[in-house]
N, C-alpha and C positions, 0 to 999 in steps of 0.2 A: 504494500500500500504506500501511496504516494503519500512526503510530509503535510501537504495542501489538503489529501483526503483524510488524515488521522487530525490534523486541525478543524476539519469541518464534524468531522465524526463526536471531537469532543465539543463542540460548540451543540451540536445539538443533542450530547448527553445532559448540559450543563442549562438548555431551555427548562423552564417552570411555562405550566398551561396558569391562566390569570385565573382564579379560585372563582372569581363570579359570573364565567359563563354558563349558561344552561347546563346541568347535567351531563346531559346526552350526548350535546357539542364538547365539552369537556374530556368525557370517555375518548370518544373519535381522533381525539384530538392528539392522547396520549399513547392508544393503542396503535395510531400511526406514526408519531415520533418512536414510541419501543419498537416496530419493526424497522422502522428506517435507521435504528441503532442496529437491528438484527443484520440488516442487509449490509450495511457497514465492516464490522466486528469479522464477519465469515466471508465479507469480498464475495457478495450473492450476483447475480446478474441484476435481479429484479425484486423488486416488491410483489406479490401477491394482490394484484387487482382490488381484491375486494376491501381492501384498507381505504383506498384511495375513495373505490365508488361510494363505503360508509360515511366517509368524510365529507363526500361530496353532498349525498344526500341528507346526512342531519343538519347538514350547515343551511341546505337551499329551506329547513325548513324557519329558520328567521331571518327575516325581510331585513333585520338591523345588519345582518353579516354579510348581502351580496356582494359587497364591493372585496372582502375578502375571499368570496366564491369564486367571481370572477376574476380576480386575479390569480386564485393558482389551478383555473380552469385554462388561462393563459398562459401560466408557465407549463402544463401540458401538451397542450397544443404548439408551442414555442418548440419544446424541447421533444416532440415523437412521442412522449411517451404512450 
């Protein structure tokens, strides 16, 4: 692993989710930073889809968070994934 990737790997061990989001968005939130830690850790190819589509879907469902939706709908579509 590159020194760029084990700096990003711990930048995102080192992320806290903010305590007063909804629940549900909160879970989402965490269970897809701990596999993007997984993917990291084991040098995976990929995430596992369904982390991502959860995220996407709990988040579309408060109105306050689109602009967060859409932008890492953008960084998808940006980057292939």
């Amino acid at each position: 692993m590159l020194q760029k990737d084990k700096e990003k790997l711990e930048r995102i061990k080192s992320l806290k989710v903010i305590e007063s989001l909804p629940e549900d968005l909160k879970v989402a939130i965490e269970s897809f930073l701990e596999q993007a830690i997984i993917v990291g850790e084991y040098e995976l190819d990929y995430m596992p889809a369904e982390y991502l589509k959860k995220l996407f879907k709990v988040c579309s469902k408060y109105p306050e968070y689109d602009e967060l939706l859409l932008k890492m709908i953008e960084v998808v579509n940006r980057d292939n994934m």
